[in-house]
N, C-alpha and C positions, 0 to 999 in steps of 0.2 A: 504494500500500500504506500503511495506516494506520491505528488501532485508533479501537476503539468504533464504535460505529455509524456506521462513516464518510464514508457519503453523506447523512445525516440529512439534510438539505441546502438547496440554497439556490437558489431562480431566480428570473425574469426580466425584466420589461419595463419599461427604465427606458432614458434616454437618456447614452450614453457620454459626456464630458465628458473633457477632456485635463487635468484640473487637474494642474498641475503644481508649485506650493510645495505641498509638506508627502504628501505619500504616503510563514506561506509555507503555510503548504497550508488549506483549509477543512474543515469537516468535513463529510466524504460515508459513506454506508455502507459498503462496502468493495469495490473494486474489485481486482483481484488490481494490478493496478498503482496501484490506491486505494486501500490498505489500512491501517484502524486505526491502529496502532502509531506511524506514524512521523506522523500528522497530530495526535494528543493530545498527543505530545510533543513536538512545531514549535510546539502553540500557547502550552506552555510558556515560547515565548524570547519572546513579546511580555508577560509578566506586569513589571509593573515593579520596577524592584529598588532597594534598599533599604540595600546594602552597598558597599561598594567594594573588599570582599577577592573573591578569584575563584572561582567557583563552576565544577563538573562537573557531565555527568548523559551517561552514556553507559548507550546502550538499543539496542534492535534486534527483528529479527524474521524469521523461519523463514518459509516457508511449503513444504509439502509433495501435491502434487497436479500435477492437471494437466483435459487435457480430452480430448474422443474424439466422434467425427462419428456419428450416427444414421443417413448414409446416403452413398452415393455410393462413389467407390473408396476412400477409407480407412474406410469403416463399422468402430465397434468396433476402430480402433487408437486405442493410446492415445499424447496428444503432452502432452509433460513441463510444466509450468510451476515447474517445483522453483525456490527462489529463496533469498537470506539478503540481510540487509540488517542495518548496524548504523550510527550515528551517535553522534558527541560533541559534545553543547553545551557552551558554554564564556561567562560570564556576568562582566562586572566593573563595577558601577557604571552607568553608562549603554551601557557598549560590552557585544558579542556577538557570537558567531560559530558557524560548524556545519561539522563535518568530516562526511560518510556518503556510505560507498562500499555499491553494491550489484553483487550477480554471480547466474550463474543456469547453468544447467546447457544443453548445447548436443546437440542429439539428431542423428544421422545414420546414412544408408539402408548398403547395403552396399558400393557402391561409395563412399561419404566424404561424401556431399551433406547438407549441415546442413539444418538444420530438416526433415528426414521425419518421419513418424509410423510408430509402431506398432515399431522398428528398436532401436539402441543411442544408447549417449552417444557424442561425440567430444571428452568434455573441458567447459571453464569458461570462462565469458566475464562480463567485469566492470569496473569501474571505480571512482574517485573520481566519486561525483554531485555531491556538492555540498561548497563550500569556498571559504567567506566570510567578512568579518565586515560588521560594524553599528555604528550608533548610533541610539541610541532617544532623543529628547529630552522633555520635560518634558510637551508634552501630547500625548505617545503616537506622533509620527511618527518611523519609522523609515526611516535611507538606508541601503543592505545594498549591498555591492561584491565583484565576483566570481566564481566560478563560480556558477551558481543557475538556478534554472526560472524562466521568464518567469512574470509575471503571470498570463496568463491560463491558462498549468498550472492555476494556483493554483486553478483555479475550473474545471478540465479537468472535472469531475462535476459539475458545478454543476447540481442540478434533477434528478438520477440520483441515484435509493435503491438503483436493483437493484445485484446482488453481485457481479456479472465483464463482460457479456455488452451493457452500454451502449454506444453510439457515441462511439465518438472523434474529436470535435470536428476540423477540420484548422487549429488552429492551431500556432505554433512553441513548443515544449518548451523542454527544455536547453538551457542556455546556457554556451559556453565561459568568457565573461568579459561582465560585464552589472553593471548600475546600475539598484537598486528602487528607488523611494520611495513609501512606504506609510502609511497609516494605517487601521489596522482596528478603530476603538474607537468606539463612539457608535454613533446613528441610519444618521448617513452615512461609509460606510468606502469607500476608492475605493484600489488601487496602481498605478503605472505602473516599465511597465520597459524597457530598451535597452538594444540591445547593438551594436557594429561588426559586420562580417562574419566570418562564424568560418568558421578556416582548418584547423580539429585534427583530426587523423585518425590513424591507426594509428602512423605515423612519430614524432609525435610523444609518442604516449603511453609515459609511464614503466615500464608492466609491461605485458607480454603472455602473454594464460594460455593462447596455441595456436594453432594454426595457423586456427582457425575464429571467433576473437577479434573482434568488429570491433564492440565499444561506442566507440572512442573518434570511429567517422566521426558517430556523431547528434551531434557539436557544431561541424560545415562549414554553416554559414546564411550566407546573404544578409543586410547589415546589415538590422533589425529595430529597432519598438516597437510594444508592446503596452501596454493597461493594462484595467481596470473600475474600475465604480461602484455601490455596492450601497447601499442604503436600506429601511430600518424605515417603510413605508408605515401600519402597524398593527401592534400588538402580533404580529399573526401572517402579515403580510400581508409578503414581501418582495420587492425589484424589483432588476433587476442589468441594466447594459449594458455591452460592451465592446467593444472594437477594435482590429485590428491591421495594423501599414503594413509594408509591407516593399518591400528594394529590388529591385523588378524582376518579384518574385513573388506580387505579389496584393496583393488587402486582403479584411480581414473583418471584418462586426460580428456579434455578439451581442447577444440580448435572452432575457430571461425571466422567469418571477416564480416563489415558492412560498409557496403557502397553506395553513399546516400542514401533512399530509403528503401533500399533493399538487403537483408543481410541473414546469415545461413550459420549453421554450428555444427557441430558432430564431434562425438563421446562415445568410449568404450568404458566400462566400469568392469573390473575384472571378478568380482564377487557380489550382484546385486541378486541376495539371498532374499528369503521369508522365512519365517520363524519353522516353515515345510522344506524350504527347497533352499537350494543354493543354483548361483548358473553365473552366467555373465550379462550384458545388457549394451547394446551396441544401436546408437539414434542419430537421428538425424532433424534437424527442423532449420524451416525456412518461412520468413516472412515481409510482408512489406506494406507500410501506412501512403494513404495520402490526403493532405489535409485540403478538404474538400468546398472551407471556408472558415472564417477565422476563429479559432476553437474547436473545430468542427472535423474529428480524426476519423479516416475510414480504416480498417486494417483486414487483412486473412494471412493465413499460416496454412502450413502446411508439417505435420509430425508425423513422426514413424522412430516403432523403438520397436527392438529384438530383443525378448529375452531368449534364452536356448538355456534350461534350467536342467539339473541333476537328477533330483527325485522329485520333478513334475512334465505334464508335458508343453512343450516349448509355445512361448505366447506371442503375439505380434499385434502392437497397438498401432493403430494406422486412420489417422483423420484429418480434416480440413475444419478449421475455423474462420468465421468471419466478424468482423464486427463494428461498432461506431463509438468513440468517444468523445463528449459534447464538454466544454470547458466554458463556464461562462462567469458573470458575477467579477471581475477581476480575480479568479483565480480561486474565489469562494465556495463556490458549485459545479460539480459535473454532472453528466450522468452518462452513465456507459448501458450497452448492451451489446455482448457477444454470445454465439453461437456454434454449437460443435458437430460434424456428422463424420461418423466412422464410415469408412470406406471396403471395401468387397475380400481386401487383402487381411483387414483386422481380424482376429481371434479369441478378441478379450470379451466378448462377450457383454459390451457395455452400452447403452439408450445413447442416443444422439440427444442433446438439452439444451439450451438457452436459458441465456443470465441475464438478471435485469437487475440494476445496482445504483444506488443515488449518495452522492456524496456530500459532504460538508467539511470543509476548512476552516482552521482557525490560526 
Protein backbone atom coordinates (compact mmCIF):
# COMPACT_ATOMS: atom_id res chain seq x y z
CA UNK A 1 0.00 0.00 0.00
CA UNK A 2 1.38 3.37 -1.01
CA UNK A 3 0.33 6.42 -2.85
CA UNK A 4 0.77 7.83 -6.33
CA UNK A 5 1.06 6.00 -8.82
CA UNK A 6 2.80 3.33 -7.18
CA UNK A 7 3.81 0.70 -9.33
CA UNK A 8 5.08 3.27 -11.87
CA UNK A 9 7.81 1.12 -11.60
CA UNK A 10 10.95 -0.53 -12.04
CA UNK A 11 12.52 -3.87 -13.65
CA UNK A 12 14.98 -6.06 -14.68
CA UNK A 13 17.88 -7.80 -16.12
CA UNK A 14 20.96 -6.96 -14.50
CA UNK A 15 23.35 -9.07 -12.44
CA UNK A 16 22.89 -9.25 -8.59
CA UNK A 17 26.08 -8.29 -6.99
CA UNK A 18 26.51 -8.76 -2.82
CA UNK A 19 28.16 -5.33 -2.57
CA UNK A 20 28.33 -4.89 0.69
CA UNK A 21 30.13 -1.36 2.01
CA UNK A 22 27.61 1.30 1.60
CA UNK A 23 23.97 0.01 0.99
CA UNK A 24 12.32 1.37 1.85
CA UNK A 25 9.65 0.93 -0.53
CA UNK A 26 9.87 2.00 -4.47
CA UNK A 27 7.49 3.31 -6.23
CA UNK A 28 4.91 0.89 -8.00
CA UNK A 29 1.37 1.71 -8.90
CA UNK A 30 -0.79 0.59 -6.33
CA UNK A 31 -1.12 -2.77 -5.15
CA UNK A 32 -3.71 -3.07 -2.25
CA UNK A 33 -0.67 -4.23 -0.34
CA UNK A 34 1.24 -1.65 -2.72
CA UNK A 35 -0.32 1.18 -2.19
CA UNK A 36 0.52 4.91 -2.66
CA UNK A 37 0.52 6.57 0.44
CA UNK A 38 2.94 4.94 2.55
CA UNK A 39 5.68 4.42 -0.49
CA UNK A 40 5.68 8.61 -1.38
CA UNK A 41 6.03 9.05 2.20
CA UNK A 42 9.10 6.34 2.96
CA UNK A 43 10.64 8.10 0.18
CA UNK A 44 10.46 11.18 2.04
CA UNK A 45 13.11 9.66 4.85
CA UNK A 46 15.95 9.35 2.21
CA UNK A 47 15.68 13.38 1.40
CA UNK A 48 18.74 14.79 3.19
CA UNK A 49 18.58 16.92 5.88
CA UNK A 50 19.79 19.96 6.74
CA UNK A 51 18.94 20.58 10.56
CA UNK A 52 19.79 18.89 13.56
CA UNK A 53 16.42 19.91 15.42
CA UNK A 54 13.81 16.87 15.13
CA UNK A 55 11.47 16.64 12.74
CA UNK A 56 7.68 14.65 12.50
CA UNK A 57 5.51 13.65 9.69
CA UNK A 58 2.85 11.39 10.74
CA UNK A 59 0.52 10.16 7.72
CA UNK A 60 -1.44 7.19 6.98
CA UNK A 61 -4.06 5.54 4.87
CA UNK A 62 -7.66 3.99 4.67
CA UNK A 63 -8.59 1.79 2.30
CA UNK A 64 -12.18 0.40 1.95
CA UNK A 65 -13.01 -2.56 -0.43
CA UNK A 66 -12.59 -5.67 -1.17
CA UNK A 67 -12.83 -8.58 -3.96
CA UNK A 68 -15.43 -11.29 -5.04
CA UNK A 69 -14.98 -14.56 -7.46
CA UNK A 70 -16.64 -14.54 -11.05
CA UNK A 71 -17.07 -18.13 -10.73
CA UNK A 72 -16.90 -21.30 -8.97
CA UNK A 73 -18.56 -21.94 -5.29
CA UNK A 74 -18.11 -18.41 -3.95
CA UNK A 75 -19.24 -16.80 -7.30
CA UNK A 76 -20.49 -13.16 -6.21
CA UNK A 77 -19.44 -13.39 -2.53
CA UNK A 78 -17.85 -10.70 -1.40
CA UNK A 79 -14.38 -11.12 0.62
CA UNK A 80 -13.25 -7.97 2.74
CA UNK A 81 -9.84 -6.31 2.17
CA UNK A 82 -10.82 -3.25 4.46
CA UNK A 83 -7.50 -2.17 5.89
CA UNK A 84 -5.87 1.22 7.81
CA UNK A 85 -2.49 1.81 8.17
CA UNK A 86 -0.66 4.82 9.70
CA UNK A 87 3.16 5.70 10.39
CA UNK A 88 5.58 8.20 12.12
CA UNK A 89 8.61 9.55 10.66
CA UNK A 90 10.96 10.90 12.90
CA UNK A 91 14.17 12.81 11.34
CA UNK A 92 17.37 14.55 13.21
CA UNK A 93 20.36 15.54 11.56
CA UNK A 94 21.67 12.50 9.84
CA UNK A 95 19.61 9.96 12.15
CA UNK A 96 15.95 8.58 11.25
CA UNK A 97 13.56 6.36 12.15
CA UNK A 98 9.80 4.95 11.23
CA UNK A 99 7.04 3.68 13.65
CA UNK A 100 3.69 2.11 11.38
CA UNK A 101 1.50 -0.20 12.54
CA UNK A 102 -1.17 -1.65 10.15
CA UNK A 103 -4.46 -3.92 10.90
CA UNK A 104 -7.38 -5.05 8.62
CA UNK A 105 -10.57 -6.58 9.30
CA UNK A 106 -10.93 -10.56 9.63
CA UNK A 107 -14.17 -12.09 7.88
CA UNK A 108 -15.77 -15.56 9.03
CA UNK A 109 -18.39 -18.23 7.96
CA UNK A 110 -20.85 -19.39 10.48
CA UNK A 111 -19.44 -21.66 12.33
CA UNK A 112 -16.16 -19.17 13.27
CA UNK A 113 -13.65 -20.14 10.31
CA UNK A 114 -11.63 -16.96 9.28
CA UNK A 115 -11.17 -15.96 6.18
CA UNK A 116 -14.65 -17.16 4.30
CA UNK A 117 -16.29 -15.10 1.84
CA UNK A 118 -19.46 -13.64 1.37
CA UNK A 119 -20.24 -14.27 5.70
CA UNK A 120 -19.44 -11.63 8.66
CA UNK A 121 -16.40 -10.17 10.58
CA UNK A 122 -14.86 -11.98 13.56
CA UNK A 123 -13.03 -8.85 14.63
CA UNK A 124 -9.38 -7.06 13.98
CA UNK A 125 -6.19 -8.21 13.39
CA UNK A 126 -2.92 -6.05 13.34
CA UNK A 127 0.34 -5.11 14.30
CA UNK A 128 3.41 -2.85 14.79
CA UNK A 129 5.15 -3.31 10.89
CA UNK A 130 7.73 -1.43 11.15
CA UNK A 131 10.11 0.05 13.94
CA UNK A 132 13.42 1.33 13.21
CA UNK A 133 15.86 3.75 13.01
CA UNK A 134 18.83 4.86 10.77
CA UNK A 135 21.65 6.75 9.80
CA UNK A 136 22.04 8.32 6.55
CA UNK A 137 25.69 9.50 5.85
CA UNK A 138 27.06 12.05 3.72
CA UNK A 139 27.00 10.41 0.31
CA UNK A 140 23.43 9.04 0.80
CA UNK A 141 24.00 5.46 2.31
CA UNK A 142 21.88 4.53 4.76
CA UNK A 143 22.28 1.50 7.61
CA UNK A 144 18.57 1.02 9.20
CA UNK A 145 18.37 -1.44 12.25
CA UNK A 146 15.20 -3.22 13.40
CA UNK A 147 12.01 -4.27 12.61
CA UNK A 148 11.73 -3.60 8.77
CA UNK A 149 10.93 -5.50 5.28
CA UNK A 150 13.72 -7.04 3.66
CA UNK A 151 15.16 -5.72 0.76
CA UNK A 152 13.67 -7.28 -1.79
CA UNK A 153 9.92 -6.37 -0.24
CA UNK A 154 11.22 -3.21 -1.29
CA UNK A 155 11.14 -4.17 -4.84
CA UNK A 156 8.06 -6.82 -4.19
CA UNK A 157 6.37 -4.93 -7.42
CA UNK A 158 9.20 -4.32 -9.05
CA UNK A 159 8.15 -4.30 -13.12
CA UNK A 160 4.13 -4.56 -11.83
CA UNK A 161 1.89 -1.21 -12.92
CA UNK A 162 -1.33 -3.25 -12.40
CA UNK A 163 -3.56 -2.39 -9.37
CA UNK A 164 -4.19 -5.41 -6.85
CA UNK A 165 -4.10 -8.71 -8.82
CA UNK A 166 0.10 -9.08 -9.71
CA UNK A 167 2.04 -12.01 -8.53
CA UNK A 168 3.79 -12.27 -5.59
CA UNK A 169 7.10 -12.91 -5.81
CA UNK A 170 8.03 -15.86 -3.20
CA UNK A 171 10.58 -14.03 -1.50
CA UNK A 172 10.85 -13.24 2.57
CA UNK A 173 8.95 -10.06 3.64
CA UNK A 174 8.87 -8.80 7.26
CA UNK A 175 11.23 -8.90 9.24
CA UNK A 176 11.22 -9.39 13.01
CA UNK A 177 14.65 -7.72 13.74
CA UNK A 178 17.19 -7.07 10.53
CA UNK A 179 20.09 -4.86 9.29
CA UNK A 180 19.68 -2.71 5.75
CA UNK A 181 22.24 -1.16 4.10
CA UNK A 182 21.38 0.95 1.29
CA UNK A 183 21.99 3.30 -1.14
CA UNK A 184 19.34 4.42 -3.57
CA UNK A 185 20.67 7.68 -5.20
CA UNK A 186 22.46 7.97 -8.54
CA UNK A 187 22.63 5.66 -11.76
CA UNK A 188 23.60 2.61 -9.51
CA UNK A 189 21.30 2.06 -6.35
CA UNK A 190 21.74 -1.41 -4.86
CA UNK A 191 20.34 -2.41 -0.74
CA UNK A 192 21.18 -5.54 1.06
CA UNK A 193 19.55 -6.96 4.15
CA UNK A 194 19.77 -9.73 7.15
CA UNK A 195 18.32 -10.99 9.55
CA UNK A 196 18.84 -14.16 12.33
CA UNK A 197 16.01 -16.41 12.48
CA UNK A 198 12.85 -15.12 13.62
CA UNK A 199 11.38 -16.76 16.45
CA UNK A 200 7.92 -14.13 17.08
CA UNK A 201 4.76 -15.39 17.08
CA UNK A 202 1.58 -14.71 18.99
CA UNK A 203 3.12 -15.34 22.54
CA UNK A 204 5.18 -12.82 22.05
CA UNK A 205 3.32 -10.09 20.63
CA UNK A 206 2.32 -7.09 22.86
CA UNK A 207 -1.53 -6.67 21.90
CA UNK A 208 -3.84 -9.17 20.76
CA UNK A 209 -7.02 -7.92 18.81
CA UNK A 210 -8.81 -11.68 19.18
CA UNK A 211 -9.06 -14.76 19.13
CA UNK A 212 -8.47 -14.94 15.02
CA UNK A 213 -5.40 -12.52 15.41
CA UNK A 214 -2.31 -14.12 14.02
CA UNK A 215 -0.15 -11.03 12.37
CA UNK A 216 2.50 -11.45 14.71
CA UNK A 217 3.56 -15.56 13.32
CA UNK A 218 4.62 -13.76 9.59
CA UNK A 219 7.87 -12.63 11.59
CA UNK A 220 9.14 -16.85 12.41
CA UNK A 221 11.87 -17.07 9.38
CA UNK A 222 14.71 -19.15 8.91
CA UNK A 223 17.80 -16.84 9.24
CA UNK A 224 17.95 -14.84 5.96
CA UNK A 225 19.64 -12.28 3.39
CA UNK A 226 18.46 -10.69 0.67
CA UNK A 227 19.57 -7.77 -1.38
CA UNK A 228 19.37 -5.99 -5.26
CA UNK A 229 20.99 -3.82 -7.68
CA UNK A 230 19.33 -1.57 -9.82
CA UNK A 231 20.94 0.64 -12.69
CA UNK A 232 20.07 3.61 -15.07
CA UNK A 233 21.11 1.68 -18.23
CA UNK A 234 19.54 4.98 -20.28
CA UNK A 235 17.73 7.78 -19.49
CA UNK A 236 14.61 5.25 -19.72
CA UNK A 237 16.10 2.02 -19.88
CA UNK A 238 16.29 0.28 -16.24
CA UNK A 239 17.99 -3.04 -15.10
CA UNK A 240 17.50 -4.70 -11.53
CA UNK A 241 18.94 -8.15 -10.20
CA UNK A 242 18.50 -9.67 -6.86
CA UNK A 243 18.91 -12.54 -4.57
CA UNK A 244 18.03 -14.21 -1.69
CA UNK A 245 19.92 -17.09 0.67
CA UNK A 246 18.23 -18.43 3.22
CA UNK A 247 18.95 -21.03 5.87
CA UNK A 248 17.66 -24.21 4.91
CA UNK A 249 14.85 -22.94 2.72
CA UNK A 250 15.92 -22.17 -0.73
CA UNK A 251 17.53 -19.56 -2.72
CA UNK A 252 16.25 -17.10 -5.33
CA UNK A 253 17.29 -14.79 -7.87
CA UNK A 254 15.72 -12.02 -9.70
CA UNK A 255 16.07 -10.25 -12.88
CA UNK A 256 14.27 -7.62 -14.84
CA UNK A 257 14.24 -4.58 -16.71
CA UNK A 258 11.75 -1.51 -17.46
CA UNK A 259 11.44 0.44 -20.48
CA UNK A 260 9.27 3.38 -19.84
CA UNK A 261 6.02 1.97 -19.35
CA UNK A 262 6.76 -1.26 -20.19
CA UNK A 263 8.80 -3.67 -17.94
CA UNK A 264 9.07 -7.60 -17.32
CA UNK A 265 10.98 -9.95 -14.39
CA UNK A 266 11.73 -13.51 -13.98
CA UNK A 267 12.75 -15.61 -10.62
CA UNK A 268 13.77 -19.07 -9.85
CA UNK A 269 13.36 -19.95 -6.14
CA UNK A 270 15.10 -23.14 -5.48
CA UNK A 271 12.92 -24.46 -2.55
CA UNK A 272 9.32 -22.91 -2.61
CA UNK A 273 7.91 -25.67 -0.32
CA UNK A 274 4.36 -26.20 1.68
CA UNK A 275 4.20 -27.37 4.81
CA UNK A 276 3.16 -30.90 2.13
CA UNK A 277 5.57 -30.54 -0.52
CA UNK A 278 8.75 -29.02 -1.35
CA UNK A 279 9.78 -28.38 -5.33
CA UNK A 280 11.14 -25.31 -6.94
CA UNK A 281 9.16 -22.24 -8.51
CA UNK A 282 10.31 -20.66 -11.71
CA UNK A 283 7.96 -17.13 -13.05
CA UNK A 284 7.62 -14.82 -15.17
CA UNK A 285 5.50 -11.51 -15.29
CA UNK A 286 5.02 -8.61 -17.48
CA UNK A 287 3.29 -5.52 -17.44
CA UNK A 288 2.41 -2.15 -18.74
CA UNK A 289 0.28 1.26 -17.52
CA UNK A 290 -0.81 4.13 -19.50
CA UNK A 291 -2.02 7.08 -18.17
CA UNK A 292 -5.05 7.78 -19.93
CA UNK A 293 -5.72 11.24 -18.25
CA UNK A 294 -4.40 13.03 -15.52
CA UNK A 295 -4.78 10.77 -12.50
CA UNK A 296 -6.28 8.58 -14.41
CA UNK A 297 -3.83 4.96 -14.73
CA UNK A 298 -4.97 2.11 -17.04
CA UNK A 299 -2.64 -1.04 -16.50
CA UNK A 300 -2.67 -5.29 -17.52
CA UNK A 301 -0.16 -7.83 -16.70
CA UNK A 302 0.60 -10.76 -17.65
CA UNK A 303 1.84 -13.93 -14.87
CA UNK A 304 2.86 -17.32 -15.05
CA UNK A 305 4.74 -19.40 -12.29
CA UNK A 306 5.81 -23.17 -12.35
CA UNK A 307 5.90 -24.87 -9.57
CA UNK A 308 7.40 -28.79 -10.25
CA UNK A 309 6.91 -29.92 -6.58
CA UNK A 310 8.34 -33.31 -4.65
CA UNK A 311 5.49 -34.86 -2.99
CA UNK A 312 2.65 -33.11 -4.97
CA UNK A 313 1.60 -32.94 -8.32
CA UNK A 314 3.33 -30.01 -10.34
CA UNK A 315 1.09 -26.74 -10.46
CA UNK A 316 1.08 -23.80 -13.13
CA UNK A 317 -0.43 -20.57 -12.37
CA UNK A 318 -1.16 -18.61 -15.56
CA UNK A 319 -3.34 -15.35 -15.82
CA UNK A 320 -3.87 -11.94 -17.26
CA UNK A 321 -4.86 -8.82 -15.37
CA UNK A 322 -6.35 -5.78 -16.04
CA UNK A 323 -7.04 -2.63 -14.47
CA UNK A 324 -7.68 1.30 -13.64
CA UNK A 325 -6.30 3.53 -11.01
CA UNK A 326 -8.06 6.97 -10.59
CA UNK A 327 -5.90 9.43 -8.30
CA UNK A 328 -7.74 12.45 -7.46
CA UNK A 329 -8.34 15.04 -4.58
CA UNK A 330 -4.57 16.27 -4.76
CA UNK A 331 -3.32 13.03 -3.99
CA UNK A 332 -6.01 12.50 -1.12
CA UNK A 333 -8.35 9.83 -2.99
CA UNK A 334 -8.13 7.09 -5.27
CA UNK A 335 -9.88 4.43 -6.26
CA UNK A 336 -8.79 1.40 -8.14
CA UNK A 337 -10.24 -1.56 -9.67
CA UNK A 338 -8.53 -4.50 -11.10
CA UNK A 339 -9.32 -7.67 -12.45
CA UNK A 340 -7.91 -11.37 -12.85
CA UNK A 341 -8.72 -14.26 -15.56
CA UNK A 342 -6.78 -17.45 -15.56
CA UNK A 343 -5.85 -18.76 -18.70
CA UNK A 344 -6.33 -22.50 -20.43
CA UNK A 345 -2.60 -23.38 -19.43
CA UNK A 346 -3.38 -22.67 -15.44
CA UNK A 347 -3.75 -25.64 -13.04
CA UNK A 348 -4.21 -24.08 -9.82
CA UNK A 349 -7.52 -24.40 -9.85
CA UNK A 350 -8.48 -20.92 -8.95
CA UNK A 351 -12.05 -18.31 -9.87
CA UNK A 352 -11.20 -15.54 -12.10
CA UNK A 353 -12.20 -12.08 -9.50
CA UNK A 354 -12.24 -8.58 -9.47
CA UNK A 355 -11.40 -5.99 -6.90
CA UNK A 356 -12.85 -2.84 -6.03
CA UNK A 357 -10.93 -0.74 -3.56
CA UNK A 358 -11.29 3.08 -2.28
CA UNK A 359 -8.61 4.90 -0.67
CA UNK A 360 -7.91 7.72 1.61
CA UNK A 361 -4.66 9.72 2.56
CA UNK A 362 -3.56 11.52 5.03
Amino acid sequence: MKTIFTKLTIVTSCIFTALYANAEEITSPAHSQNQPAEISKAAAINEPTTTNEPSFNFYGELGVGGHSALEGDDKGRYSDGTYIEAGLEMEMGNWFGLLYAEGWTVQVDGEGNPWATGHGWGGFEGGVNRAYVGYRTDDKTEIIVGRNDSSLDDVQWWGDATVEYGYTVPNTRDLNLAVKVQNLEGKLRYSVSAAPEGKFDEDDALVNFGKYDRYADKYTYAAMANGYVQYDLLEDLTLLGGAEVTDGAGEMVLVGAEYKNVAARVWHHTDQGTDTSEGTETGFMASTWYEASQGVYLSAGYNYANNELETAEDEVTSYVNAGVWWEYGGGKFATAMDSKFYLSNDTSDSDNQVFIMQYFYW
